[in-house]
N, C-alpha and C positions, 0 to 999 in steps of 0.2 A: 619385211615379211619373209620368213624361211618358207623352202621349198622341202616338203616332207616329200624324200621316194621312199616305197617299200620294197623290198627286195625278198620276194617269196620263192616259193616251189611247191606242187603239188604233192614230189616224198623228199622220202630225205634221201641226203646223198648227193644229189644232184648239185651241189655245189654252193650254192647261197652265201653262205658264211662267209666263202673264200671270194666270191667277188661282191658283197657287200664289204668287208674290212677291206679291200684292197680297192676301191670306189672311195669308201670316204677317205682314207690316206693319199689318193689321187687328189680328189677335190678340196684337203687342207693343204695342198701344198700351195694353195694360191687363195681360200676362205675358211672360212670358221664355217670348223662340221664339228655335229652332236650326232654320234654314231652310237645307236641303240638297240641291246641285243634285246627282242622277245621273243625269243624258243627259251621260256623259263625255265622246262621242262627239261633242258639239255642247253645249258648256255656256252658256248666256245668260242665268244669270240675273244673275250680275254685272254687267250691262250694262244691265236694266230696272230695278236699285236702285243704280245708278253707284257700286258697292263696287270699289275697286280690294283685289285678290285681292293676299295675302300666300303664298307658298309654303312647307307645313310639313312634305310629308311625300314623296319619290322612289320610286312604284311598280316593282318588280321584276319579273321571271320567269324562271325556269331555262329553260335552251337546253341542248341536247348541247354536251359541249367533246370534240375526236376526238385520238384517240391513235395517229397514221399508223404510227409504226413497228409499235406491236401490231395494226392494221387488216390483215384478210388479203384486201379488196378484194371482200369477194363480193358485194356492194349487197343483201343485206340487209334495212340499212338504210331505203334511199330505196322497198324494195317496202311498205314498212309504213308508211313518212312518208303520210299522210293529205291535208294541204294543201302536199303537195309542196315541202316545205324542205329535203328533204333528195335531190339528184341522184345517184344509186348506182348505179354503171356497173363491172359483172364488169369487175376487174382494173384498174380504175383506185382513185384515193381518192374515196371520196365529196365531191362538191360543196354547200355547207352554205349556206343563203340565210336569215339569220335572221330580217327581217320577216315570213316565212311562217310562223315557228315556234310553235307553241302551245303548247310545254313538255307535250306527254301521255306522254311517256316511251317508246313504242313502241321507239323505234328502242333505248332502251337495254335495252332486255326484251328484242329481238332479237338485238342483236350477241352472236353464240356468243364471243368471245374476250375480252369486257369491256373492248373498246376505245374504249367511251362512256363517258365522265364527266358531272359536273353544271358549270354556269357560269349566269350569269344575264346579261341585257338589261334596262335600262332600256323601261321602256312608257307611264310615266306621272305625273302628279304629283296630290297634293291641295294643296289649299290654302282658306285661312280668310280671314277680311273681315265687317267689319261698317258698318252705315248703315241709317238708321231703326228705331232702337231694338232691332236684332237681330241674331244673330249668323251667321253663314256660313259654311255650310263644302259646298267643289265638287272635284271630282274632274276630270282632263282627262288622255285618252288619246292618247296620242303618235302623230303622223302615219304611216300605214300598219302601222298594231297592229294584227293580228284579232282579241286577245280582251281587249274592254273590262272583263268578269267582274269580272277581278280588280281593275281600279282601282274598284270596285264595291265588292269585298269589302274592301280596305281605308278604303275610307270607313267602311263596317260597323265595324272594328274600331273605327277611334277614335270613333263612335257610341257603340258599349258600354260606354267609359268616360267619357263627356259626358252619357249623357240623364239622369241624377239631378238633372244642374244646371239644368234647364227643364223649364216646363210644356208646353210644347207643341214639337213636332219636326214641319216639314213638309218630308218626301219628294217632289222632283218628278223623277221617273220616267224616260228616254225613253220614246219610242213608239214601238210595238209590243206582241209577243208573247217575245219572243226572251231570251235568258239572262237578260244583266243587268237586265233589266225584272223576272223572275223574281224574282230574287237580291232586286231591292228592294222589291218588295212583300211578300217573303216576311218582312219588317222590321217592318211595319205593323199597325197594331190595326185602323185602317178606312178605307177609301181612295173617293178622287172620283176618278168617270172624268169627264173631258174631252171631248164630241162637238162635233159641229156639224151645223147640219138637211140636209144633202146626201147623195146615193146612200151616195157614199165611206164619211164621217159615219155612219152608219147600219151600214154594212158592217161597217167596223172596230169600232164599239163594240160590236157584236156578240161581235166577239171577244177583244174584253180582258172583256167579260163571264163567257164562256166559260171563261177564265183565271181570275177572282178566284170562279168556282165552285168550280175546281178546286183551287186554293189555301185555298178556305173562306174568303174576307176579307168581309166585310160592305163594301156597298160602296153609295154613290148616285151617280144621274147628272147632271153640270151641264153646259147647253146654252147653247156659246157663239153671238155672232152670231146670238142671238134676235130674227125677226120673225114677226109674228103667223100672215103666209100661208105661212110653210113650217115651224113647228113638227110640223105633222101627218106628218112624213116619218119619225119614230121612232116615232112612236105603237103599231102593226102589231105591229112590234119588239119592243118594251118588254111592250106585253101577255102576247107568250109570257112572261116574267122576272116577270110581277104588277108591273112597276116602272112607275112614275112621275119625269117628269124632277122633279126635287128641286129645281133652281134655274135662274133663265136670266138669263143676260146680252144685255142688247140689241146688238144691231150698230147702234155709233152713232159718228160722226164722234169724241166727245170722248177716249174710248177710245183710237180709232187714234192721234189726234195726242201722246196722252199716252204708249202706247207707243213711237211713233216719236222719243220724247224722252229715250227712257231714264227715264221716271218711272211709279211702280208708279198703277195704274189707282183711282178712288176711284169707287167706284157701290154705290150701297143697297141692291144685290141682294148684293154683296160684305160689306155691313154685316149685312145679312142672315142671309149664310152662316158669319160669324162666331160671331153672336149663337146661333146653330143650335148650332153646336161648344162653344161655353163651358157652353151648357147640357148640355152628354152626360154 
């Protein structure tokens, strides 16, 4: 049985990527990792492990398909389209814009005549890749998609038929609160949040805190761009939670230069938090 962590943050920035890819390249150096990027929406991590991505799999989604001649023109329709995909104008045909479209079905649960059908649009693609001893697999949503969700949940699927074949699975998240954040921790056995010592920092971890409460996910916190005189800005914070930061990464030039190289970060605090996981 694999152990799925996810490795989040409440924004971005905070770091995530760079010790989620530098965690699983830890933990292959001695097992079999399935290292999965879901920030669809902005996927990077192929680029901090220089994997060039292979494409395996074309994300879908149902759209209305209109049937003018059985359409009686009453806009309907476009009064119940939500993110306005659909323009519905008494006595005209409706005007169908399908980047806006979210497939929720509304419009064809309204149409009195059943002059809505099913069709589908492309939204997205996965794809798989490997380098430094591990395997990859990223999801990427299609430029002006609103709902990344779903190229989310089909990661999930081929997930569910992948994790017998490794020991360890790391989920890197986007950031925030928001659906497909959801959808992928809700994947997870125990997830790191990602901060950093700033107001913002503080803020947001708050609330993806808030979140894997709500979720029930067991979770610790790792503090990136650790220096001594501003660690004290979560502190406050964390007390309400009983928590403790768990781990910290210093903010240090070798860091930056190694991410800006596209090569995964190597620090003892990383070996650390390795060492941490093998033991669970």
């Amino acid at each position: 049985m694999s152990k799925v962590i996810g490795v989040t943050g409440g924004k971005g920035g905070t770091g995530k990527s760079t010790v989620a890819t530098a965690l699983a390249v830890e933990l292959a150096k001695k097992s079999k990792v399935l290292l999965v990027d879901m920030d669809v929406e902005c996927p990077n991590d192929h680029l901090i492990l220089s994997i060039n991505r292979k494409q395996i799999e074309t994300v879908f989604q149902r759209i209305p398909k209109f049937d003018f001649e059985k359409c009686i023109k009453c806009g309907l329709c476009g009064q119940v389209c939500k993110t306005n995909a659909i323009v519905g104008i008494k006595d005209k045909n409706p005007i169908f814009i399908q980047e806006q479209c979210n497939g929720c079905g509304a419009c064809f649960v309204k149409c009195p005549v059943k002059a809505i059908s099913w069709s589908k649009k492309e939204i997205g693609k996965v794809y798989s890749g490997r380098n430094y001893n591990l395997a990859f697999l990223s999801g990427e949503l299609k430029i002006r998609e609103p709902v990344s969700e779903f190229v989310v949940d089909a990661i999930k699927e081929i997930l569910e038929k992948k994790e017998q074949d490794y020991e360890y699975i790391i989920l890197d998240t986007a950031a925030g609160t928001h659906c497909d954040v959801i959808s992928a921790l809700g994947y997870c056995d125990f997830v790191f949040a990602v901060t950093e010592p700033t107001p913002l920092g503080e803020h947001d971890c708050e609330l993806i805190i808030e979140l894997l409460l709500k979720l029930k996910k067991p979770y610790e916190i790792i503090l990136n761009r650790y220096e001594k005189e501003n660690e004290h800005i979560l502190s406050k914070m964390l007390e309400k939670y009983n928590k403790k930061i768990f781990a910290k990464i210093p903010y240090k030039r070798e860091i930056m230069v190694a991410y800006s190289k596209g090569v995964p970060i190597e620090d003892e605090n990383i070996r650390e938090i390795g060492k941490e996981v093998e033991r669970w």
